[in-house]
N, CA, C and O atoms as a Tripos MOL2 file, in Angstrom:
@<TRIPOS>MOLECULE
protein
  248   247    62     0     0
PROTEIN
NO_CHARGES

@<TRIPOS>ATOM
      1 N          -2.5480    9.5320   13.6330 N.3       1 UNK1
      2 CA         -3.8970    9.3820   13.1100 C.3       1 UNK1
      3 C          -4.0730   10.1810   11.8220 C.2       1 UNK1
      4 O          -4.7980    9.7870   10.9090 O.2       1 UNK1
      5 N          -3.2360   11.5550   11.7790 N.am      2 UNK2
      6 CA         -3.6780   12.0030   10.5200 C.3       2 UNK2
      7 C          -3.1750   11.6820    9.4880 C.2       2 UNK2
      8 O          -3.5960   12.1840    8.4450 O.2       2 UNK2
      9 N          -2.1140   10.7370    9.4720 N.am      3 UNK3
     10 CA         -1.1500   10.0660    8.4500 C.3       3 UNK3
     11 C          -1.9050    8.7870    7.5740 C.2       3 UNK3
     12 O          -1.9180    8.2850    6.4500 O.2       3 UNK3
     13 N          -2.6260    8.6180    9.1640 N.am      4 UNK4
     14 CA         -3.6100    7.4070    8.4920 C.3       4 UNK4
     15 C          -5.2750    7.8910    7.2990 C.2       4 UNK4
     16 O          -5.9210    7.3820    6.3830 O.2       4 UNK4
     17 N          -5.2690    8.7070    7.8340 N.am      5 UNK5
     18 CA         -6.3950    9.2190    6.7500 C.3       5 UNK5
     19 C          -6.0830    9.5300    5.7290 C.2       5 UNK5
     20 O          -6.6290    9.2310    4.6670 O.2       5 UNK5
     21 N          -5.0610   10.2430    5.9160 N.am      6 UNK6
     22 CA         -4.3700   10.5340    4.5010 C.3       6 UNK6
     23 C          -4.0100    9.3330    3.4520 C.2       6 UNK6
     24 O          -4.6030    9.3200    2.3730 O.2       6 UNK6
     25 N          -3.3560    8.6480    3.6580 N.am      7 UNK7
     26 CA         -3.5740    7.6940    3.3080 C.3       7 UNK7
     27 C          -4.6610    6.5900    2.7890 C.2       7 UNK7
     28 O          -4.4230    5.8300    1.8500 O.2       7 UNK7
     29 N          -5.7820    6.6000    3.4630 N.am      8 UNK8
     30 CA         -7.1860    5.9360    3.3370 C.3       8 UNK8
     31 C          -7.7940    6.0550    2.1260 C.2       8 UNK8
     32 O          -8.3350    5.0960    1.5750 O.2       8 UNK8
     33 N          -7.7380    7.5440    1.4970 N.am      9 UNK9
     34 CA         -8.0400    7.6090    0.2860 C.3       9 UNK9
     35 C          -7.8640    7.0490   -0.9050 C.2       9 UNK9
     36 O          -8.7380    6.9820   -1.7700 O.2       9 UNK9
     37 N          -6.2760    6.4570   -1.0380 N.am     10 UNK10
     38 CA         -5.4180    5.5790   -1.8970 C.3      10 UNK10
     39 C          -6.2540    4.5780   -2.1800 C.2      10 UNK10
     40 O          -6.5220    4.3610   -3.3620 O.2      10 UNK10
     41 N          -6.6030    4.0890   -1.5450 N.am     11 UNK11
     42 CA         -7.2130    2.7340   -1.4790 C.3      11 UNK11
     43 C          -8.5930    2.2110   -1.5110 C.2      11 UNK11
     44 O          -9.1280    1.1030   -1.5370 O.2      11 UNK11
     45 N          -8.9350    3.3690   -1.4990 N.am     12 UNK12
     46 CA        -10.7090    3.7060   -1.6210 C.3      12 UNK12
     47 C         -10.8070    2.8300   -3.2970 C.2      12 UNK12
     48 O         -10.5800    3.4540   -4.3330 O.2      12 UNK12
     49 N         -11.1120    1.5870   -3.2960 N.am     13 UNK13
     50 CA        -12.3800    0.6340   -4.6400 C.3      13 UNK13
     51 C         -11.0460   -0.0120   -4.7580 C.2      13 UNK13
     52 O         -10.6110    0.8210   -5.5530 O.2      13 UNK13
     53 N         -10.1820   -0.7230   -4.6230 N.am     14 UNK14
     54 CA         -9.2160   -1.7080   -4.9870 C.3      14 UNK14
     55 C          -9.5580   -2.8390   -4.6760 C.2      14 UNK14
     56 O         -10.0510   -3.2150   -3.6130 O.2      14 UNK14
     57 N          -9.1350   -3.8350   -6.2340 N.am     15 UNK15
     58 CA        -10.0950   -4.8330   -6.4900 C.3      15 UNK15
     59 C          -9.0520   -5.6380   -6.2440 C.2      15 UNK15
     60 O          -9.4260   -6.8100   -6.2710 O.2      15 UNK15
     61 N          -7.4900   -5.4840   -5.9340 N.am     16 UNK16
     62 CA         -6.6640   -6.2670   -6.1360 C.3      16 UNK16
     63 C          -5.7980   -6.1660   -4.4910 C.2      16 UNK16
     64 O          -5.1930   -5.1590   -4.1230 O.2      16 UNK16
     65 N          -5.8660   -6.8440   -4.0590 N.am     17 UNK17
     66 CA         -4.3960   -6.6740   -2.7480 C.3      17 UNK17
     67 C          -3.1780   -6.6470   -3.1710 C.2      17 UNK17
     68 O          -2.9650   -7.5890   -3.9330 O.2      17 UNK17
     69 N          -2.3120   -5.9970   -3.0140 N.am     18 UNK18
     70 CA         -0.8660   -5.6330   -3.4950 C.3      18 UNK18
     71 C           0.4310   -5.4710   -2.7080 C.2      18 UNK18
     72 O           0.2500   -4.7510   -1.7270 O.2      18 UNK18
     73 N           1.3300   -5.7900   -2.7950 N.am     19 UNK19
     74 CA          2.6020   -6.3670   -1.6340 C.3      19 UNK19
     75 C           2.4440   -4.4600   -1.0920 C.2      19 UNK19
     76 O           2.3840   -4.1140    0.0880 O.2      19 UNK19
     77 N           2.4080   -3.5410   -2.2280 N.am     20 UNK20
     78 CA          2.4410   -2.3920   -1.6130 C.3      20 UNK20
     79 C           1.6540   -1.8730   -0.6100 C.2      20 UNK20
     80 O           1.9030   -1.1700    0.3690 O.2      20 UNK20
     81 N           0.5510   -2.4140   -1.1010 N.am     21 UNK21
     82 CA         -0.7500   -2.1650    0.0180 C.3      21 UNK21
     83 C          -0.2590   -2.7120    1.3810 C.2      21 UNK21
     84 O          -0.1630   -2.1310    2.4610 O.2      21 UNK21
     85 N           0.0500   -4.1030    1.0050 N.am     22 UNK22
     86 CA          0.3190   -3.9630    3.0680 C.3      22 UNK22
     87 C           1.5050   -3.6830    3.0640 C.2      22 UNK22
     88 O           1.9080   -4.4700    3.9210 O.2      22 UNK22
     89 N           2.3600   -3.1440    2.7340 N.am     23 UNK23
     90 CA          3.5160   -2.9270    3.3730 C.3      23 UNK23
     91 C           3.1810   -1.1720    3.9380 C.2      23 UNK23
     92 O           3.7970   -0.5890    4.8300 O.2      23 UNK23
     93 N           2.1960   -0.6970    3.2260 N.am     24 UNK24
     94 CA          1.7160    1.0200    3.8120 C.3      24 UNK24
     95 C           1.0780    0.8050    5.1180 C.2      24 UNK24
     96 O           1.2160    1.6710    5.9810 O.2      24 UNK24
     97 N           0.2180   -0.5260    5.4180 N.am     25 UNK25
     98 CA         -0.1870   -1.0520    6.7000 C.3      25 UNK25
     99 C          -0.0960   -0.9770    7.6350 C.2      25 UNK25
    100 O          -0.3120   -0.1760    8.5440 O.2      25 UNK25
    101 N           0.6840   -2.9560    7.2880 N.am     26 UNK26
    102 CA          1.4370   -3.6260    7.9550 C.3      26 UNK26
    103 C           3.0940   -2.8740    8.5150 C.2      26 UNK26
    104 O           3.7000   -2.3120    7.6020 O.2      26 UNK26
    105 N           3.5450   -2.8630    9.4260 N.am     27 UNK27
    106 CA          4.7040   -2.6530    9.7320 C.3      27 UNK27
    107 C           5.4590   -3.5920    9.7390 C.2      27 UNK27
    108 O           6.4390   -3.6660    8.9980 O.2      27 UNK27
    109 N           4.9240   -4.9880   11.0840 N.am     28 UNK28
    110 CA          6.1430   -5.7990   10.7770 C.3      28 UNK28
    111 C           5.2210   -7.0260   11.2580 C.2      28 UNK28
    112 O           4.2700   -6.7770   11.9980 O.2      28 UNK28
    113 N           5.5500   -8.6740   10.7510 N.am     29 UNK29
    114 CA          4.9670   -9.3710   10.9620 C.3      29 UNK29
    115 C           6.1910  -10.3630   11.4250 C.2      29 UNK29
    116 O           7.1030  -10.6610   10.6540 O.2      29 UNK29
    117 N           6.0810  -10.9510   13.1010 N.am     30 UNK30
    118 CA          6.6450  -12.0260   13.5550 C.3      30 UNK30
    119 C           5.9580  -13.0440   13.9980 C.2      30 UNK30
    120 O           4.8300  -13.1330   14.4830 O.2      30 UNK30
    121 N           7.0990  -14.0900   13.6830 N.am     31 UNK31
    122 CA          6.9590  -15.7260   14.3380 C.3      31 UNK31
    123 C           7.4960  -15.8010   15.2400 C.2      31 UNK31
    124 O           8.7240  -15.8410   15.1680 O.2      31 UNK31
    125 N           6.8390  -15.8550   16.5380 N.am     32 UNK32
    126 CA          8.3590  -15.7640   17.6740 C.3      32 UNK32
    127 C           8.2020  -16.9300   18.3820 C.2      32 UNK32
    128 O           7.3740  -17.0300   19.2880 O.2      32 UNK32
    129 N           8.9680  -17.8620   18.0240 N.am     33 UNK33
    130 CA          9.5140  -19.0060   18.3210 C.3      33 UNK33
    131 C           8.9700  -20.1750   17.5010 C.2      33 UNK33
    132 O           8.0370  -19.7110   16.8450 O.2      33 UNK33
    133 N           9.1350  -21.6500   17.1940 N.am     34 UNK34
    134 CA          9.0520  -22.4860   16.5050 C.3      34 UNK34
    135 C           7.9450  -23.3890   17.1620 C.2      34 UNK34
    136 O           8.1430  -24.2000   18.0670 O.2      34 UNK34
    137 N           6.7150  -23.1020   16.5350 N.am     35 UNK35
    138 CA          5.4250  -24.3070   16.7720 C.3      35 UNK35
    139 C           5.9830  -25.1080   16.5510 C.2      35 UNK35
    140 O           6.7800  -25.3570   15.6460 O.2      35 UNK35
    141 N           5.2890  -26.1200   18.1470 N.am     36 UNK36
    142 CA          5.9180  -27.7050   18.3700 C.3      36 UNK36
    143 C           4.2020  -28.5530   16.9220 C.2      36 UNK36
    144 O           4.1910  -29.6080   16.2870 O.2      36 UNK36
    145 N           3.0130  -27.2950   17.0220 N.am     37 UNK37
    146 CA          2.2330  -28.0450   16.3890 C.3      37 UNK37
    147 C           1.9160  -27.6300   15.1660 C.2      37 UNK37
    148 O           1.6600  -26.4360   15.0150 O.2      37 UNK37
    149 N           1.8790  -28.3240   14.3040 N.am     38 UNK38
    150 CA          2.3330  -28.0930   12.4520 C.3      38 UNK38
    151 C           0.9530  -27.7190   12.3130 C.2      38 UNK38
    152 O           0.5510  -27.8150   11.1540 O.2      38 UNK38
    153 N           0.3720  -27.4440   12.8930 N.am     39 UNK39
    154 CA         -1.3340  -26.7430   12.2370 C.3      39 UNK39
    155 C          -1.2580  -25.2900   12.4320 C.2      39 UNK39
    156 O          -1.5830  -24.5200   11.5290 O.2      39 UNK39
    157 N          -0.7240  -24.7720   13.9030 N.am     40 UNK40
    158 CA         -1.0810  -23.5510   14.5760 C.3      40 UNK40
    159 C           0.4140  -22.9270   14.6150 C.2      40 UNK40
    160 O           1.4000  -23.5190   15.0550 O.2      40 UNK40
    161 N           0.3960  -21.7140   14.1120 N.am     41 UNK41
    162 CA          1.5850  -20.5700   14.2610 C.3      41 UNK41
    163 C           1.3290  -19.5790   14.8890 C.2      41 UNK41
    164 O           0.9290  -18.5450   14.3550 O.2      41 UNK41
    165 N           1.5050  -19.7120   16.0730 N.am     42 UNK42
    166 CA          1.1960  -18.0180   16.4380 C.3      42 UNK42
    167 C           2.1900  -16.9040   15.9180 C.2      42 UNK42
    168 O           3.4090  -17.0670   15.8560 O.2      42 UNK42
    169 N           1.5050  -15.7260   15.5440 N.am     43 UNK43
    170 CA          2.4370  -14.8840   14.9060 C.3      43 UNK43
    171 C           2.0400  -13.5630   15.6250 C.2      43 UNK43
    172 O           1.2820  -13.6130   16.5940 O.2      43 UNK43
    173 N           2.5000  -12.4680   15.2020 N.am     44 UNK44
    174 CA          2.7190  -11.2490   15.8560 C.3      44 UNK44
    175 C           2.3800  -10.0040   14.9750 C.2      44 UNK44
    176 O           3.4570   -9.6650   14.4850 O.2      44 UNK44
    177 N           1.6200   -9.3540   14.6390 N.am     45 UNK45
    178 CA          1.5260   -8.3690   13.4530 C.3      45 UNK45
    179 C           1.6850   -6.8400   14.4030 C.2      45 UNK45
    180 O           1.0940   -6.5350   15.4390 O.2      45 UNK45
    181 N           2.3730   -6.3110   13.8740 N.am     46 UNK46
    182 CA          2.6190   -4.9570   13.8750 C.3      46 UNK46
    183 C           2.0700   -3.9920   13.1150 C.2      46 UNK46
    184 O           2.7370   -3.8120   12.0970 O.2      46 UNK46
    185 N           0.8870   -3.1270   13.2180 N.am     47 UNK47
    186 CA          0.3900   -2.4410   12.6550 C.3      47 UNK47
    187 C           1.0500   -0.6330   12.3410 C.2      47 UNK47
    188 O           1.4380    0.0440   13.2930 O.2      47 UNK47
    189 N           1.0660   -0.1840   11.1340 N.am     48 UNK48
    190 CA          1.5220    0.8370   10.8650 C.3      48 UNK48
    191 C           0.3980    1.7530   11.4810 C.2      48 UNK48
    192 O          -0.7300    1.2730   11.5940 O.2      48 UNK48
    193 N           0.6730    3.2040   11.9330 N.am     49 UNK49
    194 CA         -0.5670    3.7320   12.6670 C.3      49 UNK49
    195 C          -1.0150    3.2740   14.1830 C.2      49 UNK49
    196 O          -0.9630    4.0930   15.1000 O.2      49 UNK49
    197 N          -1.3140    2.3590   14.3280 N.am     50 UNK50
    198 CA         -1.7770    1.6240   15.3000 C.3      50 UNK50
    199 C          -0.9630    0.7340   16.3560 C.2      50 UNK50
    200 O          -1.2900    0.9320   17.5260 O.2      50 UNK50
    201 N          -0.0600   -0.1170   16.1580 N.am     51 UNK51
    202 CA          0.8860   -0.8630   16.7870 C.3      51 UNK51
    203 C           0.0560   -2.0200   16.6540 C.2      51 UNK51
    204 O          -0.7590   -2.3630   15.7980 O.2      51 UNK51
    205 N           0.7170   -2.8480   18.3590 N.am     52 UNK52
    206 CA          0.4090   -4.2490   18.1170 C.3      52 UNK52
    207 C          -1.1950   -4.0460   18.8980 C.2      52 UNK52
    208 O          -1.4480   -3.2250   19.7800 O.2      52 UNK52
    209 N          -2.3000   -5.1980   18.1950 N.am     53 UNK53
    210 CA         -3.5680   -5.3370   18.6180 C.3      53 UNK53
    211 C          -3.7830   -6.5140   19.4940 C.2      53 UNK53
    212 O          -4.2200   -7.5670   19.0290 O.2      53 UNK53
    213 N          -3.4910   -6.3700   20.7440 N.am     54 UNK54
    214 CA         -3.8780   -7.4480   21.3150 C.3      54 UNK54
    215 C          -4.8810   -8.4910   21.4400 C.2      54 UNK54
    216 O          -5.7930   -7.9100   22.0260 O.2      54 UNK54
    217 N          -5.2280   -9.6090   21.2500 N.am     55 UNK55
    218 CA         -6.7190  -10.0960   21.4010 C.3      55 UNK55
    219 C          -6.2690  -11.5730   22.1730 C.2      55 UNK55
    220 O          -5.2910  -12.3210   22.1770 O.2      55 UNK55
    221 N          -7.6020  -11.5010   22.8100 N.am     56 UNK56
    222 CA         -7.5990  -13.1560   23.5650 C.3      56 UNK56
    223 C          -7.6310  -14.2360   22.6490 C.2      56 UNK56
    224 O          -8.5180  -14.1070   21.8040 O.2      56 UNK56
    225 N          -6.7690  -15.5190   22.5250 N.am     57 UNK57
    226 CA         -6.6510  -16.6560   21.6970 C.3      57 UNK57
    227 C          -7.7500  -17.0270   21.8760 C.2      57 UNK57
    228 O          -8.0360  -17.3670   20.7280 O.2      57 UNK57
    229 N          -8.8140  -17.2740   22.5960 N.am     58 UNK58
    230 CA         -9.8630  -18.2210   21.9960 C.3      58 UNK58
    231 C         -11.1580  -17.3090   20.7400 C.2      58 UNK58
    232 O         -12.0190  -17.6520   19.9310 O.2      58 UNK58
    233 N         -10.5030  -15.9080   21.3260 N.am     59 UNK59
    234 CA        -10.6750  -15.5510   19.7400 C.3      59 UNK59
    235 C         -10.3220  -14.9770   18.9160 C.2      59 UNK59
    236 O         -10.6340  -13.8250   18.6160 O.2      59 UNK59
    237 N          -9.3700  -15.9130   18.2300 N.am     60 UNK60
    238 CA         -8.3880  -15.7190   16.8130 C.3      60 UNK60
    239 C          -8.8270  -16.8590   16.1800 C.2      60 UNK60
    240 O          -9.2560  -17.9270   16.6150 O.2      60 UNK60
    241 N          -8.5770  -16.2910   14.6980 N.am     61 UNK61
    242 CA         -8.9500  -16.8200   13.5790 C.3      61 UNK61
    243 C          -8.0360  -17.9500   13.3700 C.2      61 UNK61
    244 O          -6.8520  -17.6190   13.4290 O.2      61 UNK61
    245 N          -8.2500  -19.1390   13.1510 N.am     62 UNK62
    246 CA         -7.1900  -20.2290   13.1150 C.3      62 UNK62
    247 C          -7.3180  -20.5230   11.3650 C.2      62 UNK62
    248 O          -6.6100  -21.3750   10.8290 O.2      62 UNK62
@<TRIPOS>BOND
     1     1     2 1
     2     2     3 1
     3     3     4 2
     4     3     5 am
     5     5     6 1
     6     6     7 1
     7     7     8 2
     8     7     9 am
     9     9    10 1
    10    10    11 1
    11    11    12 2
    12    11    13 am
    13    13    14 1
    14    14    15 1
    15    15    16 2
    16    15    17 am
    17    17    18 1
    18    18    19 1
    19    19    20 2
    20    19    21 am
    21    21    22 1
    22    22    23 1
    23    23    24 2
    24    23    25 am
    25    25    26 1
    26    26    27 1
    27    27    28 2
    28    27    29 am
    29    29    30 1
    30    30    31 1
    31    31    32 2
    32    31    33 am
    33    33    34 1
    34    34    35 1
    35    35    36 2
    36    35    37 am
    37    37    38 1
    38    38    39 1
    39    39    40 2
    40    39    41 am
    41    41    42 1
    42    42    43 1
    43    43    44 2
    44    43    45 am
    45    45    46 1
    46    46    47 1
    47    47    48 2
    48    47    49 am
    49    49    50 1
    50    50    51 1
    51    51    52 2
    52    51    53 am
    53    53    54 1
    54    54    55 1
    55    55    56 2
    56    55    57 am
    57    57    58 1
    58    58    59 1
    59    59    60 2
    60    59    61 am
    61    61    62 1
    62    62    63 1
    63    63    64 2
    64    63    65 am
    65    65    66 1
    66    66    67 1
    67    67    68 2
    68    67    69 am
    69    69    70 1
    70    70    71 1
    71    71    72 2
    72    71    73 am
    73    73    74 1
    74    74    75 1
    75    75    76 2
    76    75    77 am
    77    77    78 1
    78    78    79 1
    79    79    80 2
    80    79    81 am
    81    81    82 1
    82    82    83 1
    83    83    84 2
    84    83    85 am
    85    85    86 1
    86    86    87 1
    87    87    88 2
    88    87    89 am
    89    89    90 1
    90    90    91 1
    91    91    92 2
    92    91    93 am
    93    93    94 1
    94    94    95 1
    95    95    96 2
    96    95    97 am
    97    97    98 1
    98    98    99 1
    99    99   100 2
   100    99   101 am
   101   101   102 1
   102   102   103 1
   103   103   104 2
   104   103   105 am
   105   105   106 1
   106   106   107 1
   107   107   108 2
   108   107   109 am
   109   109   110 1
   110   110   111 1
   111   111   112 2
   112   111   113 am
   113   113   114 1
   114   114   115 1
   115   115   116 2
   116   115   117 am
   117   117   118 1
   118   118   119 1
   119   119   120 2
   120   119   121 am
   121   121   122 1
   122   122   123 1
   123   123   124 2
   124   123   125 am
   125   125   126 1
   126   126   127 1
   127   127   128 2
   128   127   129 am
   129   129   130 1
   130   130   131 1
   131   131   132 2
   132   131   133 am
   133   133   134 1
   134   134   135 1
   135   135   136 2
   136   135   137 am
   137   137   138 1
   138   138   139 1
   139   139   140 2
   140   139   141 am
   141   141   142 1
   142   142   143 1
   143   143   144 2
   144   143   145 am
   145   145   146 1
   146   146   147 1
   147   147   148 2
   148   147   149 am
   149   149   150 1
   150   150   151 1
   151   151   152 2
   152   151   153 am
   153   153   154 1
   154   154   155 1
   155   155   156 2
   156   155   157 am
   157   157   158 1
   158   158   159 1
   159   159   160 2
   160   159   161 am
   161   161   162 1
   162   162   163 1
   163   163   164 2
   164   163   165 am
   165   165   166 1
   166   166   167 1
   167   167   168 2
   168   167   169 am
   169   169   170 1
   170   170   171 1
   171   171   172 2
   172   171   173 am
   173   173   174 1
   174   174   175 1
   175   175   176 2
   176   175   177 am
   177   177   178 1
   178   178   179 1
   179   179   180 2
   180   179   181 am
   181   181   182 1
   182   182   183 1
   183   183   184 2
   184   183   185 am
   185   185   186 1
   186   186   187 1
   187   187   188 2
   188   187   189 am
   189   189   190 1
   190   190   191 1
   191   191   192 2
   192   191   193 am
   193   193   194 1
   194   194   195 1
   195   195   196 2
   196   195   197 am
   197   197   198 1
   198   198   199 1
   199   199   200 2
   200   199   201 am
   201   201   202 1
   202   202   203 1
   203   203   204 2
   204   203   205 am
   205   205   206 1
   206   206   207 1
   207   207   208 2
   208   207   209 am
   209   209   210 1
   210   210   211 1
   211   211   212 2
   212   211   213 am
   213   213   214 1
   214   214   215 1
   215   215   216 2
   216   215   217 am
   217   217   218 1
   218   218   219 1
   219   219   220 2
   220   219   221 am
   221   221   222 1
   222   222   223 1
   223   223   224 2
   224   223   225 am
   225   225   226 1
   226   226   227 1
   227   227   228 2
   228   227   229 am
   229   229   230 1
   230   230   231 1
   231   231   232 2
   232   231   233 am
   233   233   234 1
   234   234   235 1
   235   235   236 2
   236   235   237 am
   237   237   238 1
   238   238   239 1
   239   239   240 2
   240   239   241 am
   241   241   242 1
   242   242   243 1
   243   243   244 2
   244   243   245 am
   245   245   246 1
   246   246   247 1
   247   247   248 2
@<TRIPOS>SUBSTRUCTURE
     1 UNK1         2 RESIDUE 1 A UNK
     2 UNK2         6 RESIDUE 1 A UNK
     3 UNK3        10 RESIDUE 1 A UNK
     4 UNK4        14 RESIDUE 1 A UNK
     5 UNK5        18 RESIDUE 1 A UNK
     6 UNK6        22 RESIDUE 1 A UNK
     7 UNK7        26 RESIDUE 1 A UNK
     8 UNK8        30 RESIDUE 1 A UNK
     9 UNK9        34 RESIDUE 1 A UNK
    10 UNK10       38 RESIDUE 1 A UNK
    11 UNK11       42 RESIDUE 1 A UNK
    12 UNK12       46 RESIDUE 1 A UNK
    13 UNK13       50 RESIDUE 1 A UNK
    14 UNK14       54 RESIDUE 1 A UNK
    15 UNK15       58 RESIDUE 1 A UNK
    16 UNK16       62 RESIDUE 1 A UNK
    17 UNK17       66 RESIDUE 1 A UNK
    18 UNK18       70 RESIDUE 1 A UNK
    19 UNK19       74 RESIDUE 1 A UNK
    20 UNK20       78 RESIDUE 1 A UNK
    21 UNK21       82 RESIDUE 1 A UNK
    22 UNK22       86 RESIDUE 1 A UNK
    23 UNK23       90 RESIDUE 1 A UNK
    24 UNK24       94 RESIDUE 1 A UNK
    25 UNK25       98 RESIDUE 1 A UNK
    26 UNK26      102 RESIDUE 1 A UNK
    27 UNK27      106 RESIDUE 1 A UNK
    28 UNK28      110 RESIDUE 1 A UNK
    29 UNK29      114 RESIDUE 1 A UNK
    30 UNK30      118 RESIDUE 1 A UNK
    31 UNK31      122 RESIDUE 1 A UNK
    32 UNK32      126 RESIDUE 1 A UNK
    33 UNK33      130 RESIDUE 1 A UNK
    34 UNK34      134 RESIDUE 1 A UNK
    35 UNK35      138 RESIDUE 1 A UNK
    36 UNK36      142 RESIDUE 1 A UNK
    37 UNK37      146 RESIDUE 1 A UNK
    38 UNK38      150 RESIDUE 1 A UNK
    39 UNK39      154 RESIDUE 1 A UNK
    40 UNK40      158 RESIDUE 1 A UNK
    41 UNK41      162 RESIDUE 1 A UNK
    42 UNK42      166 RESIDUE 1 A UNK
    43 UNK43      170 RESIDUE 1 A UNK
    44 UNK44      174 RESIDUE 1 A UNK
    45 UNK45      178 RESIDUE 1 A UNK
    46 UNK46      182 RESIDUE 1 A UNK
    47 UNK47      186 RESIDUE 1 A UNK
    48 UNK48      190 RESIDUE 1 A UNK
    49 UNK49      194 RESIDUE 1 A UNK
    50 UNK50      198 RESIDUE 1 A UNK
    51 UNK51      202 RESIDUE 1 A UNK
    52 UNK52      206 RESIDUE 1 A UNK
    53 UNK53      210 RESIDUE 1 A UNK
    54 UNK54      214 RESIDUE 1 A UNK
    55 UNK55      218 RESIDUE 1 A UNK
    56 UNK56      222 RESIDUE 1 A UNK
    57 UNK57      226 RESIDUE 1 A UNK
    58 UNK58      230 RESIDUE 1 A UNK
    59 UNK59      234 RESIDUE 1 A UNK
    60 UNK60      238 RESIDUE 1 A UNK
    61 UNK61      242 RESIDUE 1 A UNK
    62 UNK62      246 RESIDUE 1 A UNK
């Protein structure tokens, strides 16, 4: 947690998103296994700080 505050400051008024920005984040982002349906991917995000955030599919952002 205190790694994460530290951090927080960096980023305080950025007008731009930047591969660097999430990679200080994001940890790791998977596809785990091959959608049979070409609309919907479920994927897997790994949060830096935090880990993985579980949530119920009927509510995720499609």
């Amino acid at each position: 947690m205190a790694s994460f505050v530290a951090v927080i400051p960096t980023y305080v008024g950025i007008t731009k998103l930047m591969p660097t920005i999430i990679n200080e984040f994001v940890k790791k982002i998977h596809a785990p296994g091959i959608s049979r349906d070409h609309y919907r991917q479920k994927i897997q995000m790994i949060w830096n700080f935090i880990g993985e955030l579980k949530q119920n599919e009927d509510k995720q952002t499609i």
